[in-house]
PAZAPA-4460 file (N, C-alpha, C; in steps of 0.05 Angstrom, whole numbers, plus 32768, in hexadecimal, padded with zeros to 4 digits):
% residues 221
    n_x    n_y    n_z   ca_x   ca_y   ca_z    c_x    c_y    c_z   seq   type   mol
   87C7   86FE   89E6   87C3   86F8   89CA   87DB   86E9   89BF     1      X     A
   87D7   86D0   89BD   87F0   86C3   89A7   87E2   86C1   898D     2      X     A
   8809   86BC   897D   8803   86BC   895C   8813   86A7   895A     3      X     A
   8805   8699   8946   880E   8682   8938   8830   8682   8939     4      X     A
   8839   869A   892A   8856   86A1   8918   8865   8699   8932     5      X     A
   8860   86A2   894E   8870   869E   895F   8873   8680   8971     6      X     A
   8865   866D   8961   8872   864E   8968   8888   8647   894E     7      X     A
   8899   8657   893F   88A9   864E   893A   88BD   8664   8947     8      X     A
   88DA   865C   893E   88EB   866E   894D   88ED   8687   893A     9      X     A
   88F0   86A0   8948   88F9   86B8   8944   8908   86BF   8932    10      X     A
   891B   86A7   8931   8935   86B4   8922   8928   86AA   8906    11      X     A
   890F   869B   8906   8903   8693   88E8   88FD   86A9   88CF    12      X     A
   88ED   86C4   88EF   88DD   86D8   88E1   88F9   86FC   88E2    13      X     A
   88FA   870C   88D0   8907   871D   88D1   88FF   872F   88ED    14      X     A
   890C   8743   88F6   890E   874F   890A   88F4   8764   890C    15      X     A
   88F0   8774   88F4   88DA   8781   88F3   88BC   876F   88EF    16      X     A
   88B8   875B   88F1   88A3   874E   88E7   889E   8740   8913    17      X     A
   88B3   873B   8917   88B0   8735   8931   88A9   8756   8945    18      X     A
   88B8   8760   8945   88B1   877B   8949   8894   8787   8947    19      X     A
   888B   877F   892D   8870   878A   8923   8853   8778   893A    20      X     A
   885A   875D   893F   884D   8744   8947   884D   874F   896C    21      X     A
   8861   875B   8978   8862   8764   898B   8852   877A   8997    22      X     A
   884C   8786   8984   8833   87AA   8983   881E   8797   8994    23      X     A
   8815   877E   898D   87F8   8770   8988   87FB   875F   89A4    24      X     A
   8811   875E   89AE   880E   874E   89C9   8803   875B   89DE    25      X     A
   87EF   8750   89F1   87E4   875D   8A0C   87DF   877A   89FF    26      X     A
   87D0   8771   89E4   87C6   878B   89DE   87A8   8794   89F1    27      X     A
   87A3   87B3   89F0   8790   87BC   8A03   877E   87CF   89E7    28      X     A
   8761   87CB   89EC   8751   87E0   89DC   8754   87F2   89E8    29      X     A
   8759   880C   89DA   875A   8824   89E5   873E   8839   89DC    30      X     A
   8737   8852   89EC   8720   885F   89E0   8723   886A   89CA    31      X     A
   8716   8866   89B0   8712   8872   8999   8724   888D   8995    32      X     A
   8725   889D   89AC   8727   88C0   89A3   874A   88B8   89A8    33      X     A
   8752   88AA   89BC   876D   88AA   89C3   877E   8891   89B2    34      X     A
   8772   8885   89A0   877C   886D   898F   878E   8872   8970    35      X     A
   879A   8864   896A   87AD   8878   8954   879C   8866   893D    36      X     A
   879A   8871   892A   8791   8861   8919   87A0   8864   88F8    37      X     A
   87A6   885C   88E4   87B2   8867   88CE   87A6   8865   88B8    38      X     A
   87A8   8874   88A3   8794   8879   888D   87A6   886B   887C    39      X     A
   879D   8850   886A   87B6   8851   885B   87AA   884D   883A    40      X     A
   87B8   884C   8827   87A7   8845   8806   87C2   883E   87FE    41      X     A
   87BE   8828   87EC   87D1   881A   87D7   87CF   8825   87B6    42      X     A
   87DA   882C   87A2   87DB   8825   8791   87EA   880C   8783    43      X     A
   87DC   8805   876B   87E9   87E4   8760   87E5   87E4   8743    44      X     A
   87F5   87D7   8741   87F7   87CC   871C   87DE   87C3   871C    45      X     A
   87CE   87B9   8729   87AD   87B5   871C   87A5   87A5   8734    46      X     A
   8789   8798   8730   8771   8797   8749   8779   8772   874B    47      X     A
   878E   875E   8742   8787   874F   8748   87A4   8745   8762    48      X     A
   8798   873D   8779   87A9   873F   8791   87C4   872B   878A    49      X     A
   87C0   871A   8784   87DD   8704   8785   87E6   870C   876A    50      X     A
   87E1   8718   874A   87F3   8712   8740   87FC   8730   8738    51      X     A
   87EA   874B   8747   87F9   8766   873F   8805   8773   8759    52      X     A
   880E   8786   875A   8825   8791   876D   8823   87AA   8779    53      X     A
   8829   87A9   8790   8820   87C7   879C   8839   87DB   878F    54      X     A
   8828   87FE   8782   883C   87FF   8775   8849   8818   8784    55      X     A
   883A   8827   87A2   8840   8835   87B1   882B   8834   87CB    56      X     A
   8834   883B   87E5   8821   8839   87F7   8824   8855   880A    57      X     A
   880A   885B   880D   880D   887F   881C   87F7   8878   8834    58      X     A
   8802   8882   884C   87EB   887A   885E   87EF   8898   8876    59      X     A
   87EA   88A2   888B   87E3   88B1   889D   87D6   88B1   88B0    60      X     A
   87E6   88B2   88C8   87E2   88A2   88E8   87DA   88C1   88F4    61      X     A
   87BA   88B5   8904   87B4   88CE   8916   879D   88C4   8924    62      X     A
   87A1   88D6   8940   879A   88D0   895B   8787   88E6   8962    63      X     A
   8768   88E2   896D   8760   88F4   8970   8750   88F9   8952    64      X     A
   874A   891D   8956   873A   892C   893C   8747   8935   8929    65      X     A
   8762   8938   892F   8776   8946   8915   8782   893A   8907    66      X     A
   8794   893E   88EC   87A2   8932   88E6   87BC   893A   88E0    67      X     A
   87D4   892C   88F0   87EA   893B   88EC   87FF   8930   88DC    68      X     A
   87F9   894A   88BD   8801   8946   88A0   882A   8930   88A4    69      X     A
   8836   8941   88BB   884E   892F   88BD   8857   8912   88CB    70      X     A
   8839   8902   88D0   883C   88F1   88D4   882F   88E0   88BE    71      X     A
   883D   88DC   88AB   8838   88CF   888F   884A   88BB   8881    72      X     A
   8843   88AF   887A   884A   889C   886E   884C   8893   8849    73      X     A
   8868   889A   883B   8861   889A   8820   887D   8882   880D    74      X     A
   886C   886F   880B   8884   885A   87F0   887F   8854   87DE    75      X     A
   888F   8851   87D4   8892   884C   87B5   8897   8836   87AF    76      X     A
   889B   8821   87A5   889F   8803   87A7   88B1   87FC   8789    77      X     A
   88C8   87EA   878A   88D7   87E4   8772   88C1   87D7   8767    78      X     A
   88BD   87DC   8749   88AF   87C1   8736   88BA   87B3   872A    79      X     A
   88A9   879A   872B   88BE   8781   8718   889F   876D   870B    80      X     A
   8895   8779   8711   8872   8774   8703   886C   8797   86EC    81      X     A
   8867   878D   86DD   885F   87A1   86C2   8846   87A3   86BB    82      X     A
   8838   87B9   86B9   8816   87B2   86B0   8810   87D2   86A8    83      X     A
   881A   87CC   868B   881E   87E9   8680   8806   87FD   867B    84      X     A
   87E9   87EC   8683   87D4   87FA   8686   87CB   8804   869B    85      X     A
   87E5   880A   86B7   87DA   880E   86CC   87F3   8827   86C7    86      X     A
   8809   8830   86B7   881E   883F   86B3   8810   8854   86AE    87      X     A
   87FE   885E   86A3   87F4   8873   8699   87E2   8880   86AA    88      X     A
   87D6   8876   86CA   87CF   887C   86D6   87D9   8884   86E9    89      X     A
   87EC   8874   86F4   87FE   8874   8701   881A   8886   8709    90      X     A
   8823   8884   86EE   883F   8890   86E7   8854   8885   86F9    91      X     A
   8855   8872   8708   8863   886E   8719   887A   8858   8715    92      X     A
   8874   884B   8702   8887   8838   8703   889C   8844   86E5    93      X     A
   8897   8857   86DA   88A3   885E   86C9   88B5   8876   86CC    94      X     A
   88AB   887F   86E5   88BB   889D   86F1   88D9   8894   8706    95      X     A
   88E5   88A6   8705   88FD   88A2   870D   88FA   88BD   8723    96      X     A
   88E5   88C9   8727   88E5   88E1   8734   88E0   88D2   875E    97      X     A
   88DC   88C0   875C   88D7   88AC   877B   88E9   88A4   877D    98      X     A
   88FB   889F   8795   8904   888E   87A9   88F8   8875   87A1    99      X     A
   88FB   885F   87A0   88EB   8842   87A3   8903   8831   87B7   100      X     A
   88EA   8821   87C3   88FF   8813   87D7   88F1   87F0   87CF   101      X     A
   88FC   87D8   87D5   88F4   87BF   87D2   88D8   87BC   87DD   102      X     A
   88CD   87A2   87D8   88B4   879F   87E8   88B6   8796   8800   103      X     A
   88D3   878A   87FD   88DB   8783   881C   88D5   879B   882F   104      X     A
   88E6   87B3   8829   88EB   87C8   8835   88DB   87D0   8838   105      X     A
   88C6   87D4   8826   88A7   87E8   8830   889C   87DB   8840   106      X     A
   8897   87BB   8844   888C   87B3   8858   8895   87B0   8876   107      X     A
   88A8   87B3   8875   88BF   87BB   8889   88B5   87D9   8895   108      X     A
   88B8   87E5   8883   88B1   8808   8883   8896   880F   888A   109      X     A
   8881   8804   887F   8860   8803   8887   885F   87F3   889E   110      X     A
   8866   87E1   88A7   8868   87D2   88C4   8866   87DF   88DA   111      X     A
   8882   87F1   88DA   8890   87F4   88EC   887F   8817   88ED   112      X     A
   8870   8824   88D8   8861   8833   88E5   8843   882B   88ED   113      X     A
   8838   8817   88DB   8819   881A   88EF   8815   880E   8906   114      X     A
   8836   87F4   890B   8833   87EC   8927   8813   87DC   892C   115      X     A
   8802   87E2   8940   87EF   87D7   8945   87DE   87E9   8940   116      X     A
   87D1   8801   8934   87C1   8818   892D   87AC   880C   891E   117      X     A
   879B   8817   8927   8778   8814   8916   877C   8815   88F6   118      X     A
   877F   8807   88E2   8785   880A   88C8   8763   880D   88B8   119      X     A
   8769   882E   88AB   8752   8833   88A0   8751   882F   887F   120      X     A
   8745   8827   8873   8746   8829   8856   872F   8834   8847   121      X     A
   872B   883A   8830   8714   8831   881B   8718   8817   880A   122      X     A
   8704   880D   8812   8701   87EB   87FE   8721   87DD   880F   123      X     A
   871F   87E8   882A   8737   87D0   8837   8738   87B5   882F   124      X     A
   8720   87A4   882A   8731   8786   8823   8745   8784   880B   125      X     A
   8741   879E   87F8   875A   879D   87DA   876B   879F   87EC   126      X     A
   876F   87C0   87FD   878A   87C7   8807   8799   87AD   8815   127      X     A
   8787   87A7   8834   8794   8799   883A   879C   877B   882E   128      X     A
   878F   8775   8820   8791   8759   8813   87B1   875A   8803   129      X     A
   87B1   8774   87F0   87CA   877F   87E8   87E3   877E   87F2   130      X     A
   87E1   8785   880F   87F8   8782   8821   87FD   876A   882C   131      X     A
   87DF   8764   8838   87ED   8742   883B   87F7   8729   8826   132      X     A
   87F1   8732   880A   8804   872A   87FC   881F   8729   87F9   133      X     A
   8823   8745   87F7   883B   874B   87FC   884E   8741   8816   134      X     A
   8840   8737   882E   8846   872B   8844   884C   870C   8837   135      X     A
   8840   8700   8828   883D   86E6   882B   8856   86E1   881E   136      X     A
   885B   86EC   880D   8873   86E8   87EF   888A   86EA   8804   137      X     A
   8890   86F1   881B   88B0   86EF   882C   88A1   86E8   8842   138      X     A
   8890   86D1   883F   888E   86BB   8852   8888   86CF   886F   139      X     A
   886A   86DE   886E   886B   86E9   888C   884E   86E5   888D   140      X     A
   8843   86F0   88A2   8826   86EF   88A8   8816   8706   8898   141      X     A
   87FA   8700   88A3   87EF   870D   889C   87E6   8729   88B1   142      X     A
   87DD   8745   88A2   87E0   875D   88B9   87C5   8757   88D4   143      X     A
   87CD   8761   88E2   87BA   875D   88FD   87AB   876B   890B   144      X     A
   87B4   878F   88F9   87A3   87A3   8907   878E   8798   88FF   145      X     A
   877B   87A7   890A   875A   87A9   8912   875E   87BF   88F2   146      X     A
   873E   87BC   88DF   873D   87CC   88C4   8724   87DB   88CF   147      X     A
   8723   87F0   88C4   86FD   87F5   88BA   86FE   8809   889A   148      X     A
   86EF   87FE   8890   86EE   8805   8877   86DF   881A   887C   149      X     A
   86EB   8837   8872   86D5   884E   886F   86BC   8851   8859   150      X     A
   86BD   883F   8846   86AC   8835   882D   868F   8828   8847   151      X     A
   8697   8811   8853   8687   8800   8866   867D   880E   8874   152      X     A
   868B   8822   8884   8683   8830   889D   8671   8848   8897   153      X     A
   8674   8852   8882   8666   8864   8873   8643   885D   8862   154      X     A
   8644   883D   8862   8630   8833   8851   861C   8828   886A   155      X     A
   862D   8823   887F   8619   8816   888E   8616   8829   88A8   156      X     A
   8619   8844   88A9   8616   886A   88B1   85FF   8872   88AB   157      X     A
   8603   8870   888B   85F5   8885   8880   85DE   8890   888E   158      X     A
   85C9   8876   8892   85B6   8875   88A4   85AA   8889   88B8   159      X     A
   85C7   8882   88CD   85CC   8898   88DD   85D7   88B1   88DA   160      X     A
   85E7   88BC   88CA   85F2   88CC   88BD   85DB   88D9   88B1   161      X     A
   85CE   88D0   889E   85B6   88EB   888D   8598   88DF   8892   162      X     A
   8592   88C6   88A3   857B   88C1   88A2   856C   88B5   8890   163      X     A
   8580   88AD   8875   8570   88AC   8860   8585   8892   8850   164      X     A
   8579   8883   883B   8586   8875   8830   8591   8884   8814   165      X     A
   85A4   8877   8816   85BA   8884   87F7   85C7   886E   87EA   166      X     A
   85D8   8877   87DC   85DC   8859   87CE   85EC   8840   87E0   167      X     A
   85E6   8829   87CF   85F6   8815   87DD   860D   8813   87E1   168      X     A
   861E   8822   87CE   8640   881B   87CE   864C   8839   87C9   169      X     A
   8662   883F   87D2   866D   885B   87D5   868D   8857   87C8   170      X     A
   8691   8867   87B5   86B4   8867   87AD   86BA   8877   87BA   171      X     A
   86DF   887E   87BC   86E4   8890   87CA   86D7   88B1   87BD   172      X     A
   86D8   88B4   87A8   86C9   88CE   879F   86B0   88D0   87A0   173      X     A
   869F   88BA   87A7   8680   88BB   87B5   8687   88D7   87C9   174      X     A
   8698   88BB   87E4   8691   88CD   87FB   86A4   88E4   8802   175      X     A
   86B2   88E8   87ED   86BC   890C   87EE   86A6   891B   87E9   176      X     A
   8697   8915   87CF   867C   8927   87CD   866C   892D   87ED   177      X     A
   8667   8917   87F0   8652   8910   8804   8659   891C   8822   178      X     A
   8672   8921   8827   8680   892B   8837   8691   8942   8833   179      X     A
   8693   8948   881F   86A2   8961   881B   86B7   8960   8825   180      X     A
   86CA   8951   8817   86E7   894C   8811   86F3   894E   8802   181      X     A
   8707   8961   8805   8710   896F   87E7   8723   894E   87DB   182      X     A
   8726   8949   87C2   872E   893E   87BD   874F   893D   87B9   183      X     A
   8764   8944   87C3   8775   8948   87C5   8790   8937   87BC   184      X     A
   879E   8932   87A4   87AB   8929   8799   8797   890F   8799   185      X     A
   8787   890A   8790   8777   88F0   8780   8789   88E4   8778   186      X     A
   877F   88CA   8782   8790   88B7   8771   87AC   88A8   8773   187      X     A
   87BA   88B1   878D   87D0   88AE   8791   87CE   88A4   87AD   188      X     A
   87E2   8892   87B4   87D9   8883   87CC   87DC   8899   87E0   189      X     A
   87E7   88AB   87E3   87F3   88BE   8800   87D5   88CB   8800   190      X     A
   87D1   88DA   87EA   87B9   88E6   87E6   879B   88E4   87E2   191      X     A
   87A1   88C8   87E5   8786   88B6   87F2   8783   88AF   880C   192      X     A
   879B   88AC   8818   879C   88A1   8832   8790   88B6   8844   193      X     A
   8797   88D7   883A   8791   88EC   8846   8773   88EF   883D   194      X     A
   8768   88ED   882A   874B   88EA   8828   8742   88E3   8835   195      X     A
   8748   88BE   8837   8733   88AB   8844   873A   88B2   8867   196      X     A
   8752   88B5   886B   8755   88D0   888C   873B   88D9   888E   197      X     A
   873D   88EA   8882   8725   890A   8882   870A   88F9   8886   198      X     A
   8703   88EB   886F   86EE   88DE   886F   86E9   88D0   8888   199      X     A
   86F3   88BE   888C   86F7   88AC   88B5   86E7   88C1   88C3   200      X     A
   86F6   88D5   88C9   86F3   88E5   88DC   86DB   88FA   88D9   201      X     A
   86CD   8904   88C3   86B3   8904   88BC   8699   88F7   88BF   202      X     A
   869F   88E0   88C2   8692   88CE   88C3   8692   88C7   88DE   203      X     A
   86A7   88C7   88F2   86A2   88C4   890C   8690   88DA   891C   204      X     A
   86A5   88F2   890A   8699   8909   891B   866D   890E   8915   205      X     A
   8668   88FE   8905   8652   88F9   88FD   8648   88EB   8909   206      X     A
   864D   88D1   8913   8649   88BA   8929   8648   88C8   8945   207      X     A
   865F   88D5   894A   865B   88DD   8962   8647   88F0   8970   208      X     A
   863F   88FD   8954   862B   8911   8961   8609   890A   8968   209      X     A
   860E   88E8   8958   85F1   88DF   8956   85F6   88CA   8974   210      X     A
   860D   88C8   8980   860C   88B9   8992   8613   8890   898E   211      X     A
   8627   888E   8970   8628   8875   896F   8648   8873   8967   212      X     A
   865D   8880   8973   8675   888E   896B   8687   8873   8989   213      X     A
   8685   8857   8983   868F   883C   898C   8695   8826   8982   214      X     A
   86AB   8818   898B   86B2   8804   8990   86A4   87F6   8978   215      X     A
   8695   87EA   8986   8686   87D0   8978   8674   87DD   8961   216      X     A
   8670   87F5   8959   865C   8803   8940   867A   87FE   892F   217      X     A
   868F   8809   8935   86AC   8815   8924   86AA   87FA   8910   218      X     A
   86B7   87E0   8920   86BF   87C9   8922   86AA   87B9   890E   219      X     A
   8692   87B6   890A   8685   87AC   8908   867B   87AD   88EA   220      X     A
   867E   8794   88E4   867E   8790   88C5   8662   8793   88B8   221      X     A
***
């Protein structure tokens, strides 16, 4: 597998961004049960990708059926974008109670843990679109893991899952109902990431028992 980034020279791109580009070489698919995959959710100053800002990112890497709570992932991000209607939801850019690190740094920091890992989301094209923004503004690429949206994978299940049609489109508090997921710090990127976790793995363990728990079902848009 070559990437574009690597016909210019090295010393162009920072060390962790080369690092990150390396996970993806003579990469090999591995089986579903033994594959790492990471749960991740963004919060942001608001829904529009190039001119608002990620304003924390929480994500949770797990292999297999469990999830193991100390392999997690939680940042806080400096702001220098203001969107005082997203403050009152948020609380985050007004609290002094977080650590915040640059955007440099978080992407540095989120890199260097999902590596090449199955990246799971709800409504992934915001998340990831979010981050590859944040990629573009210090001149880097765009991310390369493999996504599957639990929203997607859930809508085009159902089928199999209850036999029956339900609605067309699922929020994340749809399919906590629907799945019986406690909702657990709502609303906060760490505590979505562990949701949409739970959720994944519901949903597989649902697939698998009907016999469509692969590759090309996961993957498939």
């Amino acid at each position: 597998m070559i990437f574009k980034w690597f016909n210019k020279s090295k010393t162009d791109y920072p060390d962790f961004w080369i690092d990150y580009l390396e996970h993806f070489k003579n990469f090999k698919k591995t089986p579903i049960q033994d594959t790492r995959f990471v749960a991740f959710d963004t919060e942001t100053t608001g829904f529009d990708q190039k001119e608002d800002r990620v304003l924390s990112i929480g994500a949770v890497a797990f292999t297999g059926k469990t999830i193991p709570i100390n392999d997690s992932l939680e940042l806080y991000l400096e702001q220098e974008v203001f969107n005082p209607e997203t403050v009152e939801i948020h609380e985050l850019m007004k609290s002094s109670a977080f650590d915040k690190v640059s955007e440099l740094e978080a992407l540095k920091t989120f890199l260097g843990y999902i590596k090449n890992a199955v990246l799971i989301a709800h409504h992934a094209n915001f998340d990831k679109g979010m981050i590859n923004e944040m990629l573009s503004r210090h001149g880097l690429g765009k991310l390369k893991n493999r996504f599957i949206d639990t929203g997607v994978l859930f809508t085009k299940s159902k089928h199999i899952i209850y036999r029956e049609n339900l609605k067309p489109h699922y929020s994340l508090d749809d399919l906590c109902k629907e799945l019986n997921v406690p909702k657990v710090d709502r609303h906060t990127a760490s505590g979505d990431a562990l949701i949409t976790a739970v959720i994944f793995l519901k949903i597989l363990s649902r697939l698998d028992k009907r016999k469509h728990l692969q590759w090309g079902y996961l993957l498939k848009r």
